[in-house]
LUMTITI-187754 format. One record per residue (C-alpha): residue in one letter; x, y, z. Coordinates in nm, 4 decimals. Layout:
N
   zavex         px         py         pz
       a          X          Y          Z
...
//
This chain:
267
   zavex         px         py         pz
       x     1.0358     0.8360     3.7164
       x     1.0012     1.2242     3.6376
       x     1.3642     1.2129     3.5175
       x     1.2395     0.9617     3.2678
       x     0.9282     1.1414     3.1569
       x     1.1759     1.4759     3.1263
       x     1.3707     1.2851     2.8818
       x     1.0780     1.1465     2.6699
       x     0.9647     1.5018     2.6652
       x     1.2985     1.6402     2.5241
       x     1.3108     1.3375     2.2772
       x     0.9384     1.4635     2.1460
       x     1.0688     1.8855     2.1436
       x     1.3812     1.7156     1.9300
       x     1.1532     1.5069     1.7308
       x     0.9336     1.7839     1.6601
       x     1.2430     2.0142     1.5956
       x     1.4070     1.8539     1.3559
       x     1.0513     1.7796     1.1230
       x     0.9567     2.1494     1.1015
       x     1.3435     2.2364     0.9852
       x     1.3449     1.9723     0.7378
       x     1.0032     2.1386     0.5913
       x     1.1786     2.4660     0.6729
       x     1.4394     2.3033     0.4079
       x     1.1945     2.1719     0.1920
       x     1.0191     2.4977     0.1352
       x     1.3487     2.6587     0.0391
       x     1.3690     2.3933    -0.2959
       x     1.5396     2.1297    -0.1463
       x     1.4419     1.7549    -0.1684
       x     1.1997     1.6384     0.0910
       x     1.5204     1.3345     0.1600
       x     1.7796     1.5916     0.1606
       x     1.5731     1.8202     0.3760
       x     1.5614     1.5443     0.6060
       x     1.8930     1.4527     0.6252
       x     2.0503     1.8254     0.6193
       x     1.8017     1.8908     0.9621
       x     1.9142     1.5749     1.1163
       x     2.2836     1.6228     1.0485
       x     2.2406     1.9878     1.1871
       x     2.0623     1.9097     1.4910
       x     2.2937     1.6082     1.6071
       x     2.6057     1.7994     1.4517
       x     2.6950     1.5285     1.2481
       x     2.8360     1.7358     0.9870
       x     2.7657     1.7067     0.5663
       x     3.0062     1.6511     0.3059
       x     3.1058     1.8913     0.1213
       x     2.8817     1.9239    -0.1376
       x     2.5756     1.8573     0.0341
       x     2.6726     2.1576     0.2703
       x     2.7461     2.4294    -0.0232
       x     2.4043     2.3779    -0.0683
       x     2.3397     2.5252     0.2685
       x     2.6234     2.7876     0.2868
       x     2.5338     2.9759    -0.0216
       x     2.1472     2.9932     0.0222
       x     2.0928     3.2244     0.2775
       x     1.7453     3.1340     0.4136
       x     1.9045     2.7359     0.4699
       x     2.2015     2.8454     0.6070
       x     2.0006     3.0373     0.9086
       x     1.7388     2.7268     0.8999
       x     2.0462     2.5043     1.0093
       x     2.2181     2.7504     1.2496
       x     1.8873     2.7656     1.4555
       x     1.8992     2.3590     1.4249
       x     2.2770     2.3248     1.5245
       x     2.1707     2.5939     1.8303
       x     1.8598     2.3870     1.9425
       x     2.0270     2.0568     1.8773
       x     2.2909     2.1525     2.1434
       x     2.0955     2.2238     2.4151
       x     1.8557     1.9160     2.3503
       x     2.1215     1.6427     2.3483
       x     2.2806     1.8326     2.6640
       x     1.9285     1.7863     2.8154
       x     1.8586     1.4281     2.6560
       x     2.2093     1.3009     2.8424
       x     2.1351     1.5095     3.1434
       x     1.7750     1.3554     3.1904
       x     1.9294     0.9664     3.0683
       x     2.2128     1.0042     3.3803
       x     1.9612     1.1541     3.6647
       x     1.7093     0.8966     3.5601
       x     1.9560     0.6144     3.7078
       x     2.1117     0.8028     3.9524
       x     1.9006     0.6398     4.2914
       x     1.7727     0.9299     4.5026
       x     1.7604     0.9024     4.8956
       x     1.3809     0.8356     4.8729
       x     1.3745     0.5059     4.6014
       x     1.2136     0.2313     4.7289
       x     1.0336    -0.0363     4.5741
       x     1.0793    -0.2081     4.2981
       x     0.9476     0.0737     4.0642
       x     1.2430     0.2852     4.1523
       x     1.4680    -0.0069     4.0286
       x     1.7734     0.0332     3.7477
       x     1.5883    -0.2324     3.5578
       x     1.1932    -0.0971     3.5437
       x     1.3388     0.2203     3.4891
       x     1.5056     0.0432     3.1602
       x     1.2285    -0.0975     3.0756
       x     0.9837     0.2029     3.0769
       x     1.2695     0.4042     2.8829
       x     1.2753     0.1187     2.6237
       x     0.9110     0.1394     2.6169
       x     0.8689     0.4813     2.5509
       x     1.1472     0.4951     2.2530
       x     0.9647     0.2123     2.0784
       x     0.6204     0.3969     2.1413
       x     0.8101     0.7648     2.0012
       x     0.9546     0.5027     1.7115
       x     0.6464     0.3550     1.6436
       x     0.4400     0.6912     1.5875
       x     0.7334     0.8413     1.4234
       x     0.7851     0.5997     1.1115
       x     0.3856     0.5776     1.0754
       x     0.3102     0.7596     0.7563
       x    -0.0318     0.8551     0.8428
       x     0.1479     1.0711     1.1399
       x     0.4238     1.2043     0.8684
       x     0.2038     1.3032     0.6154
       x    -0.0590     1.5322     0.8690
       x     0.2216     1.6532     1.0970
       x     0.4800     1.7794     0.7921
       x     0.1082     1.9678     0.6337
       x     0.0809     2.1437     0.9586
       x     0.4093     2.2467     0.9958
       x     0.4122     2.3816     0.6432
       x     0.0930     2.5235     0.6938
       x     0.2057     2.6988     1.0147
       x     0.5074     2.7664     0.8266
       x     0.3573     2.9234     0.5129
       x     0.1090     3.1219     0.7608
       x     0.3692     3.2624     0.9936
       x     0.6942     3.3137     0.8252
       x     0.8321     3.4744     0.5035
       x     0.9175     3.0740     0.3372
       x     0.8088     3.0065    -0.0206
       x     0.6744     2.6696    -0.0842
       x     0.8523     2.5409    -0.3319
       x     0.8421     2.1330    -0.3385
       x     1.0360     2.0723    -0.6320
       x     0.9881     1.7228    -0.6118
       x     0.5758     1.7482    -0.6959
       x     0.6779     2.0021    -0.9137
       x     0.8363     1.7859    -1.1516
       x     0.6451     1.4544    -1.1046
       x     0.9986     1.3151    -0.9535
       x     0.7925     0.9681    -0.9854
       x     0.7276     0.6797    -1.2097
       x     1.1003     0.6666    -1.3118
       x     1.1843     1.0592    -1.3558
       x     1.4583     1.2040    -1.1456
       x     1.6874     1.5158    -1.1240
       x     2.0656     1.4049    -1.1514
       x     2.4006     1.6007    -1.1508
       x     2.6516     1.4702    -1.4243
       x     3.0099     1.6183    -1.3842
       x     3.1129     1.5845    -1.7214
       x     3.4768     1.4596    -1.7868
       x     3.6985     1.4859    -2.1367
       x     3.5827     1.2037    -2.2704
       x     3.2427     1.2038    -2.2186
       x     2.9842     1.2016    -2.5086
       x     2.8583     1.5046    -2.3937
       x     3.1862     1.7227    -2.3895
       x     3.2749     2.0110    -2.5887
       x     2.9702     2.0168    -2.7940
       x     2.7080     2.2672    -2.7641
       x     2.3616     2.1900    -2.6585
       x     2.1936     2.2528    -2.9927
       x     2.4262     1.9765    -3.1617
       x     2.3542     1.7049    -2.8374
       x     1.9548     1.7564    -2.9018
       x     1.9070     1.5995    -2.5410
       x     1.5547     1.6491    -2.5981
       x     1.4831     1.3940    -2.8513
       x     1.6185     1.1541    -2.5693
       x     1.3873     1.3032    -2.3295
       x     1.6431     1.4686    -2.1133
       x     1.5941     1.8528    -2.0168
       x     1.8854     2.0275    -1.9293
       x     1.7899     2.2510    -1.6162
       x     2.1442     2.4231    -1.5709
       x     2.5234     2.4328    -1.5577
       x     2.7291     2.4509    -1.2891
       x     3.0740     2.6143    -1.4541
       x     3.3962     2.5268    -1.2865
       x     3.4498     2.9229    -1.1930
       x     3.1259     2.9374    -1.0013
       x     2.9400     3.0603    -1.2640
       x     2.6051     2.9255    -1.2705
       x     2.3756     2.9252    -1.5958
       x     2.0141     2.8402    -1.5981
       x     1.8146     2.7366    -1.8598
       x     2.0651     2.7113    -2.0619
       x     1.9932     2.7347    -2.4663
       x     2.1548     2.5972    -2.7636
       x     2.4725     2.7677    -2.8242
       x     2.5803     2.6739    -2.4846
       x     2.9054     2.4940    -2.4795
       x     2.9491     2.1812    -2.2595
       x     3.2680     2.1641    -2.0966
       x     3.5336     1.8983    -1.9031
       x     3.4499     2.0003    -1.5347
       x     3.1130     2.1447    -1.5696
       x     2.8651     2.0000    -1.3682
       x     2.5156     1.9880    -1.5219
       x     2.1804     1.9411    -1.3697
       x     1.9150     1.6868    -1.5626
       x     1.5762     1.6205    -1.5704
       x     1.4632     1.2424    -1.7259
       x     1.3837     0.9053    -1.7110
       x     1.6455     0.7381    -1.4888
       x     1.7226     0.4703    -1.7096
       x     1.7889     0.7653    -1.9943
       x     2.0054     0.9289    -1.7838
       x     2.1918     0.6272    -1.6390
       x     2.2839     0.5306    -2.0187
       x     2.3856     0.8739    -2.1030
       x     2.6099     0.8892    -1.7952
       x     2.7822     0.6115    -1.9351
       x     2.8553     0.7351    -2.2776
       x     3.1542     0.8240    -2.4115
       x     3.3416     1.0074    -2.7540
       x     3.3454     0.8958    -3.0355
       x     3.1190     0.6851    -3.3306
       x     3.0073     0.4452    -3.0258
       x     2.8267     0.7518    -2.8522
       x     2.6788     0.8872    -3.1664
       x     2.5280     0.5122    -3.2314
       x     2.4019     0.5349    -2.8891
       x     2.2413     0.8585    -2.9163
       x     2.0688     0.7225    -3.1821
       x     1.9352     0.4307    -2.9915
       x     1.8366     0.6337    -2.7069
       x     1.6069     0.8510    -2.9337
       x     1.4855     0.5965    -3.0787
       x     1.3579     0.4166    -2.7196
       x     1.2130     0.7678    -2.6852
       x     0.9886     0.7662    -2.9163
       x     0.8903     0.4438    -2.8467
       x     0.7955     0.5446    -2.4794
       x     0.6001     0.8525    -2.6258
       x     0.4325     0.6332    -2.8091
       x     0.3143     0.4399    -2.5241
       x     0.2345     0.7382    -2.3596
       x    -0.0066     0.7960    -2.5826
       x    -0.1731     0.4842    -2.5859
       x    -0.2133     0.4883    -2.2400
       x    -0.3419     0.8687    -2.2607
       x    -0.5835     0.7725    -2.5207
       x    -0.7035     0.4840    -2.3171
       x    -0.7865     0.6691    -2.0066
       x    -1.0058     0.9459    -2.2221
       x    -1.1374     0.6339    -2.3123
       x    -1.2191     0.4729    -2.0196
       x    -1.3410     0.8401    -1.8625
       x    -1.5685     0.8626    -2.1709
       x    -1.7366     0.5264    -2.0941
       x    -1.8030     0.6076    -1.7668
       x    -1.9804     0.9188    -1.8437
//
């Protein structure tokens, strides 16, 4: 029985492990569903692919955040196996039936569903990820930085990656001539094929065949222009895609002018 109460303990240290590096994550500017799934990876060893882990390697702060995680994560799952095994191993003083292989089973299976139970309750996720970035933010160097509030990703807006190929719409033109704006798409950066990394980019920025660009939008808006390709079919859909921007803007203000409304009534 103490075997099986050393395991649920490790499972909780594990649990607990893995939320405050995924906040760890999260206050370093990555995605609160990345962060999650980086910390898990790290702690189980699962691994990434490849792209998903140059976002580790070349940050410094993440890359220490998941070599504490991979170091922890070893020595919990050695203890989680080590607990599971001596909890069904019979010692020379079992008797009675609660020493049996089967209640032993069944208060394992009852504690994972409890430890499932609290941990998918959002109540529980929501107060235990603000302490840990309280705690966080009060005793270590981290910068909160939740990207995601940051830029409303809600309501249909996203950040995407488009790796633009030679016959995309958007290739070989400079950003002033794609006006990307008027479709309500921000360009946040470009990735250049040599590494080279340009941020805010302005208009006399050339778009190139293997540059990878980062894009802020509506994700319909950005699923159509991910689709587009050269030529007088693209321009036409440019077009259109402006066109449903401005009708959304106008809608936007409707419902803007509507709420001041309905605030003024109720004062």
């Amino acid at each position: 029985m103490g075997a099986i109460v050393s395991l649920m303990v490790v499972l909780i240290v594990s649990m607990i492990v893995v939320r405050v590096g995924a906040t760890a994550l999260t206050m370093t500017g990555l995605s609160q569903e990345l962060a999650r799934f980086q910390a898990r990876s790290a702690f189980t060893g699962a691994g990434f692919t490849t792209s998903e882990s140059e976002k580790v390697v070349h940050h410094p702060v993440r890359r220490r955040i998941i070599m504490l995680l991979m170091l922890l994560g070893n020595v919990g799952i050695v203890s989680a196996i080590s607990s599971m095994v001596i909890s069904f191993v019979p010692s020379a003083e079992s008797r009675g039936w609660t020493d049996t292989v089967i209640f032993r089973l069944a208060m394992l299976a009852l504690g994972l569903s409890l430890l499932w139970i609290i941990s998918s309750t959002a109540w529980v996720d929501r107060q235990l990820s603000r302490l840990i970035a309280w705690a966080l933010s009060r005793w270590t160097t981290l910068e909160l930085r939740d990207y995601a509030g940051v830029l409303h990703l809600s309501r249909g807006y996203i950040v995407s990656e488009f790796a633009v190929r030679e016959d995309d719409w958007l290739a070989n033109r400079r950003i002033e001539e794609l006006r990307l704006s008027q479709e309500g798409v921000l360009v946040l950066g470009i990735d250049k094929p040599d590494g080279t990394y340009l941020g805010a980019v302005r208009g006399p920025t050339l778009v190139e065949a293997g540059d990878i660009m980062f894009l802020y939008g509506r994700e319909d808006a950005l699923a159509t222009l991910d689709r587009r390709r050269a030529g007088g079919e693209g321009d036409q859909e440019h077009r259109q895609a402006i066109d449903r921007q401005r009708q959304v803007e106008a809608e936007e203000r409707e419902a803007e002018e509507r709420s001041e409304a309905s605030r003024g009534t109720l004062l």
